[in-house]
C-alpha positions in Angstrom: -9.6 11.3 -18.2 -9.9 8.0 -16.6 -12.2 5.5 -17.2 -13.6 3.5 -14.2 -16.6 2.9 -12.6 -18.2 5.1 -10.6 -16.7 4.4 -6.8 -18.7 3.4 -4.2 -16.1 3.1 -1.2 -13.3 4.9 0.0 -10.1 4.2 1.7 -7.7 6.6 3.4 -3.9 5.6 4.4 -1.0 7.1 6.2 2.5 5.7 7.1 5.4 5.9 9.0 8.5 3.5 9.5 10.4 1.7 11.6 14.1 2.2 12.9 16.7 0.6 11.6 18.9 2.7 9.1 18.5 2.3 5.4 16.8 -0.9 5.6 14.5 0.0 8.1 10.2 -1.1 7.3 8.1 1.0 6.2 4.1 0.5 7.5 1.6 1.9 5.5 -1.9 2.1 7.4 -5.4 1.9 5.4 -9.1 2.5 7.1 -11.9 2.5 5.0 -14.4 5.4 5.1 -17.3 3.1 6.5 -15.0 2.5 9.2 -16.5 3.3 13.3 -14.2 6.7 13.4 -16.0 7.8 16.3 -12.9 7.5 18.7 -11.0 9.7 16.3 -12.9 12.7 17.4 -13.0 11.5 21.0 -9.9 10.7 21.0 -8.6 14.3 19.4 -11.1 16.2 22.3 -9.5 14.1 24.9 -5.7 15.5 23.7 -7.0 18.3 23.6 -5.4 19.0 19.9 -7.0 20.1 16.1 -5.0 17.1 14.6 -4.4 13.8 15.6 -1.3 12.6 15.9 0.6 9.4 17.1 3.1 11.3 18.9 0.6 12.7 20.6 -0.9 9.8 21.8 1.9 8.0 22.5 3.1 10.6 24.8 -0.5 9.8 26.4 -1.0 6.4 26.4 -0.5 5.5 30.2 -3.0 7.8 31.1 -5.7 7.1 28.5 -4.6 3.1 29.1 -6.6 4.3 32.6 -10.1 5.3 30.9 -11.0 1.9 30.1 -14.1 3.1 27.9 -12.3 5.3 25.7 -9.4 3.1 25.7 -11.7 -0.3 24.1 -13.1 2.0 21.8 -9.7 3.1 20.5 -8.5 -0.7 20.1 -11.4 -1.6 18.2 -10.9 1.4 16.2 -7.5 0.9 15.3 -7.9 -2.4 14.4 -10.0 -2.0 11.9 -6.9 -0.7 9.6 -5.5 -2.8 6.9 -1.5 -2.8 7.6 0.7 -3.1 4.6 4.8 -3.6 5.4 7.4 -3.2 3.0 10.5 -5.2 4.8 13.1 -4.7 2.6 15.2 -7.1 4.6 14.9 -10.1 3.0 15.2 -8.9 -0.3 18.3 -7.0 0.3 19.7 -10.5 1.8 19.3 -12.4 -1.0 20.0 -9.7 -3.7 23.7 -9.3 -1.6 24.4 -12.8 -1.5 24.1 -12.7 -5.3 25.8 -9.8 -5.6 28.9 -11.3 -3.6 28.9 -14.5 -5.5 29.8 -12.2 -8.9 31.7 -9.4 -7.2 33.9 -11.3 -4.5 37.0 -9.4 -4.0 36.0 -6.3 -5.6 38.2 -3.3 -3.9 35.3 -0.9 -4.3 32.7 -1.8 -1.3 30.8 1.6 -2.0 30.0 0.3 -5.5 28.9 -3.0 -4.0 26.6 -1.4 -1.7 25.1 1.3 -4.0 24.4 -2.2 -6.5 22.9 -3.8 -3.3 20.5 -1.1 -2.9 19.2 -0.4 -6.9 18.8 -4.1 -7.0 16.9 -4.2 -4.1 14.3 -1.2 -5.0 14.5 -2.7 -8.3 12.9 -6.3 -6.9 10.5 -4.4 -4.3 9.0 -2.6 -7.5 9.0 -5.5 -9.9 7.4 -8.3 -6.5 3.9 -5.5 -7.1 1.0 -6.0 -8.5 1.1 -3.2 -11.0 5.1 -4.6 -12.6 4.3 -6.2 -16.2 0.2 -4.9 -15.3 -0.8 -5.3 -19.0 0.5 -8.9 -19.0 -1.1 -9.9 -16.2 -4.6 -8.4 -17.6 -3.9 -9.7 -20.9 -3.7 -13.5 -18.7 -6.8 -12.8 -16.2 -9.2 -11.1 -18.8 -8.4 -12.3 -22.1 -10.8 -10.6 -23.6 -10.5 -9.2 -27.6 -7.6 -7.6 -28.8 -5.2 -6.3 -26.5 -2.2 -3.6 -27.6 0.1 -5.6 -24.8 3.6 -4.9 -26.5 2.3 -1.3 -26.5 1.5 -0.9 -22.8 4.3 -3.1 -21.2 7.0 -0.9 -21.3 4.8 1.8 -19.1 4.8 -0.5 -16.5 8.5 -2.7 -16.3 10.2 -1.7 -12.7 12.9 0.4 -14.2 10.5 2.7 -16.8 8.3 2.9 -12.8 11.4 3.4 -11.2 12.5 6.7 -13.4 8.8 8.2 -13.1 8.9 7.9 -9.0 12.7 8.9 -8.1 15.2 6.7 -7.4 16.3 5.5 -4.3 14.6 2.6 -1.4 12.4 4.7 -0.5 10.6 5.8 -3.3 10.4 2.2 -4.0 8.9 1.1 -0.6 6.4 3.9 -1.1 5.0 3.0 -4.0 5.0 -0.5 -3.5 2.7 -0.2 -0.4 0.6 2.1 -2.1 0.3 -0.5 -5.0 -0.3 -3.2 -2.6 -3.1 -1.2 -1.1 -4.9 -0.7 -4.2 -5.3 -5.1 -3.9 -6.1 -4.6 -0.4 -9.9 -5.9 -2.0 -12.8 -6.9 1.4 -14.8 -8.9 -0.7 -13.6 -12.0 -2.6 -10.0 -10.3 -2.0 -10.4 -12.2 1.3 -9.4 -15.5 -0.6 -6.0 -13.9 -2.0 -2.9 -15.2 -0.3 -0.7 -12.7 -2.1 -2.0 -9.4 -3.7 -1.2 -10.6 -7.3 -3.4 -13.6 -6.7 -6.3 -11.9 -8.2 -4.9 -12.1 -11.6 -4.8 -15.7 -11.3 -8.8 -15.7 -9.8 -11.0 -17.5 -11.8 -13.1 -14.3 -10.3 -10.8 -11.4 -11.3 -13.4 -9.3 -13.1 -15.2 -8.9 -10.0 -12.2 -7.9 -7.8 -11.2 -5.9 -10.4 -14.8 -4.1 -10.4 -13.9 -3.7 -6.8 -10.8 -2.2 -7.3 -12.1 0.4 -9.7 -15.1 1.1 -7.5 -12.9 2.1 -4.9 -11.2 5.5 -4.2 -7.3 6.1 -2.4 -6.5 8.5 -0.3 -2.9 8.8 1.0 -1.6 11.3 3.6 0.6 13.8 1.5 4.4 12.1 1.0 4.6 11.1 -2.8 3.5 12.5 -5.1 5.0 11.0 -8.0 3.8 7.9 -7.3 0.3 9.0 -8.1 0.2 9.3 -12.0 2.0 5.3 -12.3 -1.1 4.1 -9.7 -3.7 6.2 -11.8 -2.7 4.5 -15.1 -2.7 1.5 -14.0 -5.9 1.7 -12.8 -7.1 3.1 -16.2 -5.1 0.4 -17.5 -7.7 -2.1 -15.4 -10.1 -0.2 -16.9 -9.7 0.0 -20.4 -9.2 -4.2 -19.9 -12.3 -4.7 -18.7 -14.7 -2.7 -20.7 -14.6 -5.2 -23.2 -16.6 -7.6 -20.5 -18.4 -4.5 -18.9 -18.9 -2.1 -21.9 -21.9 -0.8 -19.8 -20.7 0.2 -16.3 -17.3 1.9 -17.6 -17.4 5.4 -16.9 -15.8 8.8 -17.1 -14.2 9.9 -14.0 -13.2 14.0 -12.9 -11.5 13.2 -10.4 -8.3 10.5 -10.5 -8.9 7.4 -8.2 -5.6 7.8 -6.3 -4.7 11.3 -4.8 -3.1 12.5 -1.8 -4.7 14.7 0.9 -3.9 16.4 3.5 -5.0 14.9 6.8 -5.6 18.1 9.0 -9.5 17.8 8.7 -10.0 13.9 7.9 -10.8 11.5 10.7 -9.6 8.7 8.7 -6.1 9.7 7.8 -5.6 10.8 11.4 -7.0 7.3 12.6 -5.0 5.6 9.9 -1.8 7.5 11.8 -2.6 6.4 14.9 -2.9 2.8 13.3 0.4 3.0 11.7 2.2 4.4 14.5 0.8 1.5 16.5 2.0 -1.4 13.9 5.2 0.6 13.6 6.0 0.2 17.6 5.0 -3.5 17.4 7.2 -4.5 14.6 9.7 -2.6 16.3 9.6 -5.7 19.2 8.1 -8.2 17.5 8.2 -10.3 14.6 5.6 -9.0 11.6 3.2 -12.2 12.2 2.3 -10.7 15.5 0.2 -7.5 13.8 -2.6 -10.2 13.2 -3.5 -10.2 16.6 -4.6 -6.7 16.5 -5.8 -5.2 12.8 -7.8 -6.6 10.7 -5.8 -7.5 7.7 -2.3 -7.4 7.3 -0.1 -8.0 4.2 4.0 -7.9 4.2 5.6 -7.8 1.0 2.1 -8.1 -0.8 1.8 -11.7 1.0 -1.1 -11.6 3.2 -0.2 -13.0 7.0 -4.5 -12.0 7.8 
């Protein structure tokens, strides 16, 4: 059972990615449940549909583009969604230019590549906030004892690795999702990079934060839920020794997936990823700042 504090906000997310083969992006979108989700529900009536969906919508947009009021209310809507990208482009750059410097002239360009790519999931796990977690606690709350050796090996990027499933994808999955869980609105706003708050002077209030708040991800990974619930509890446990009065028992695990048939806020968090996805897809990743709220590639925050 975990052992948090009671929450007192919600967030809801749902993704999609870009084109681009194996190395294509992948946008995770995150609305909070005291979000305006009004347009949702106007927006489903006006498609005329029981779910909302971006294809949906995207298939519409000229023609709602030409009801101005609905139309405003859908921008401001969708940008209130947090955007996290996991571009593994860069990384796979840098990890292949290594990889060429030690293997130059090797016959066997299939082994190259499939090193290329397990190296790169590896470093797209291990660059979150939730790699080496109990070290980074045992640095930010240094509170009492604190069974690191214990933990650690729970949360390296290859034990994480073998409890989501191999392969890029699982690894750009769970990296967003862990990035999400840092996606913090109050003194978060401060954090240049989503492991910042381990270096905040006020981590046991972010952290507080954290806990307080539930996830809810469209359905897609499952496995990726028990790694983000420990770690959470792994928060937890680190900071009763500060807060041995607000630590709580919890039913129900603070990270889940749902499905997003009859929640406004997973269908508006499609229609916000859908609409990040088609920007990156002609622009460079600075440019979603102009139209959501807070935007974060690679856990480094760009708004």
């Amino acid at each position: 059972m975990a052992l948090v504090v009671p929450t007192a906000a919600s967030t809801y997310g749902d993704s999609t990615t870009t084109e681009g083969g194996r190395l294509r992006k992948y946008v995770l979108a995150q609305l909070r449940s005291d979000a305006d989700l009004e347009w949702v529900s106007q927006l489903r009536a006006r498609l005329v549909k029981d779910e909302l969906k971006y294809a949906d919508f995207r298939d519409a947009r000229p023609r709602l583009r030409t009801e101005q009021p609905l139309w405003s209310r859908v921008e401001r809507g969708v940008g209130q969604a947090s955007i996290i990208v996991i571009d593994p482009r860069p990384v796979e750059a840098e990890i292949r230019e290594a990889v060429n410097a030690v293997v130059r002239g090797d016959p066997n360009p299939l082994l190259e590549e499939r090193i290329v790519t397990e190296a790169c999931a590896s470093a797209i796990v291990a660059n979150t906030p939730i790699a080496y977690l109990p070290l980074e606690l045992a640095r930010a709350v240094p509170w009492g004892a604190y069974d690191l050796l214990a933990n650690m090996e729970r949360f390296t990027p290859e034990k994480i690795r073998s409890r989501i499933g191999g392969g890029l994808r699982s690894a750009q999955i769970f990296a967003a999702r862990a990035h999400a869980l840092f996606d913090l609105t109050g003194t978060g706003d401060n954090l240049e990079s989503t492991d910042d708050v381990f270096k905040s002077p006020l981590a046991p209030v972010m952290f507080a934060e954290l806990l307080a708040t539930s996830r809810s991800f469209d359905q897609e990974s499952p496995t990726t839920l028990p790694v983000l619930n420990e770690a959470a509890n792994e928060i937890a446990f680190a900071l009763q020794r500060g807060f041995p009065d607000w630590a709580e028992a919890r039913e129900t695990p603070l990270i889940r997936e749902v499905t997003s048939r009859a929640i406004d806020e997973i269908q508006g968090a499609d229609i916000a990823a859908g609409w990040a996805r088609d920007i990156l897809e002609v622009s460079d990743p600075r440019s979603l700042g102009s139209h959501f709220e807070r935007v974060w590639i690679n856990g480094s925050r760009i708004k």
